[in-house]
N, C-alpha and C positions, 0 to 999 in steps of 0.2 A: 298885500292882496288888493286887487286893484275893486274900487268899488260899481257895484253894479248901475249899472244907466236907467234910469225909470222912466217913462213913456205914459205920461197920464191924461187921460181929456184932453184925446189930437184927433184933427179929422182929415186924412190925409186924403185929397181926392184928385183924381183926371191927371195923376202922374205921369210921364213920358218913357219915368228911369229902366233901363233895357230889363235889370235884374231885379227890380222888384221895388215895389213904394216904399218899405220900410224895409231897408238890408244892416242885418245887425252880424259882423264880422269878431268872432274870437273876446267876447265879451260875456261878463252877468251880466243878466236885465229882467226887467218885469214891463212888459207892458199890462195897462188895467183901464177898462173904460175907452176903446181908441175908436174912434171907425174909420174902418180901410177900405176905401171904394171906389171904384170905376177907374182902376190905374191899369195900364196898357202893360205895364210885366206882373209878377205874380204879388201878391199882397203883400206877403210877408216871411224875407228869404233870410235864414238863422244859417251860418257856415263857423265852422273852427278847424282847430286844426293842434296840434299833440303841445305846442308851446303857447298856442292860444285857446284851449275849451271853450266852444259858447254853451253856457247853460240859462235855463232864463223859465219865468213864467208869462204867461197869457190869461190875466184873467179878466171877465165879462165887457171881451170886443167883438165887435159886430165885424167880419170882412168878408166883404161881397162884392158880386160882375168884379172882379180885379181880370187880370193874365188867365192862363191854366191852371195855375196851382193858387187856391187860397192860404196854404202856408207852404213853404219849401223847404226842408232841412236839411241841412248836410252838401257833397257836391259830389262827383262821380268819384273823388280819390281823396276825399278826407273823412273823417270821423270827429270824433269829439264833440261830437253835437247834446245834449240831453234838455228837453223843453216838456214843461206841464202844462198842459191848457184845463184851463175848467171855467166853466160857464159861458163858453162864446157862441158867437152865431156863424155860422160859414156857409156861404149862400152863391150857388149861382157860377162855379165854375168844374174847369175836367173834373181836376182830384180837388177836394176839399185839403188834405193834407197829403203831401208827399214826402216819403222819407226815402232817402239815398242811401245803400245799401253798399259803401267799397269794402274794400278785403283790408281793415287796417285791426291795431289792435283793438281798438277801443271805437267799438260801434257807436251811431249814428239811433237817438233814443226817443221817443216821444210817448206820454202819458195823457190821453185826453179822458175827460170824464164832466157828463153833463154837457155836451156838445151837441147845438139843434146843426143837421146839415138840414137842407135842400136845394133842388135844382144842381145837383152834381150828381156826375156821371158816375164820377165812384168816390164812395165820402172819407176812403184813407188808402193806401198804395205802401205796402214797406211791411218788413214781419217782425221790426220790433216796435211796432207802435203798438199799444195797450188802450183802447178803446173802450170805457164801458160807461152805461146811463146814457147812452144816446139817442136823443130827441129828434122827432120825426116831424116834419108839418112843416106850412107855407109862414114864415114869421110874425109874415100881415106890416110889411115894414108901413109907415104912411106914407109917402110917398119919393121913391126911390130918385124919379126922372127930377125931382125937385132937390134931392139929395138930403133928404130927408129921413134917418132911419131909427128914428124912435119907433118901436113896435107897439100896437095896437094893443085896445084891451082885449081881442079875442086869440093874442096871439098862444101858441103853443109854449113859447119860451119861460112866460109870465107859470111863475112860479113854480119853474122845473129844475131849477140850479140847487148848488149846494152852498153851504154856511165858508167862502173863502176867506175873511176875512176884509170883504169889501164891503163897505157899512153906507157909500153914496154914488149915485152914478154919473154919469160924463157931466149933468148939468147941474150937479151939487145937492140934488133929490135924495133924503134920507133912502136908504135900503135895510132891509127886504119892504115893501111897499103890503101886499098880503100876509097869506098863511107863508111864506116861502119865499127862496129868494129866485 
């Protein structure tokens, strides 16, 4: 069993890459704590395939102004895709999450919960994506143009997640910080 890739406290920003700033192909993985920002293709592009499954979690990253798609799953003719997010921020692009819908046997899956969108045009696209506890409001990043996306203390986000099992954030800051994480 091949083991899974972790992705911790990265800040991937002003990528060029056509398919996406962080493209994770027929693998586990967990990213936790990332921020994905201001990249010219989509944030963050999850593909498998019947001898490769990507399966993987997403928890408490920021990815914002990326491409059109703040995350991308799947691809016009594969499946095997299954990814859980919980507690991220997706900010500022078309679809916040996109899920690709081919005719194979084994769909193409995403489970989000406790996800702030804003500034998307439409915050999920796909009809097996499971969306629930989703967070509404401007994040209050501090300052984005400086690539700066610690969120404020009046943001929305601050204390709207759940218990994932992430106990510190990108800069090694005990969590939950309040009532909540």
């Amino acid at each position: 069993e091949m083991e899974p890739l972790t992705l911790t406290a990265n800040r991937v920003f002003s990528n060029t890459a056509k398919y996406g700033a962080v493209y994770l192909y027929g693998s586990p993985f967990e990213m936790t704590n990332n921020v994905i920002a201001q990249n010219t293709g989509d944030g963050v592009v999850v593909k498998g395939s019947a001898s490769f499954p990507a399966m993987g979690t997403l928890l408490h990253n920021t990815i914002a102004q990326n491409g059109a798609n703040g995350v991308y799953v799947g691809s016009y003719n594969t499946g095997y895709c299954a990814i859980t997010m919980t507690n991220n921020i997706v900010v500022s692009h078309t679809v916040g999450v996109l899920l690709s819908e081919p005719a194979t046997d084994e769909p193409n899956r995403v489970t989000a919960s406790h996800t702030l969108f804003f500034d998307t045009v439409t915050n999920t696209v796909g009809s097996v994506i499971t969306s629930t506890d989703e967070i509404a409001g401007d994040p209050l990043f501090v300052r984005p143009a400086d690539l700066n996306y610690h969120i404020q203390r009046d943001s929305p986000a601050i204390d709207a997640g759940i218990d994932a099992g992430v106990s510190t954030d990108m800069d090694g800051n005990g969590r939950p910080m309040g009532s909540g994480f």
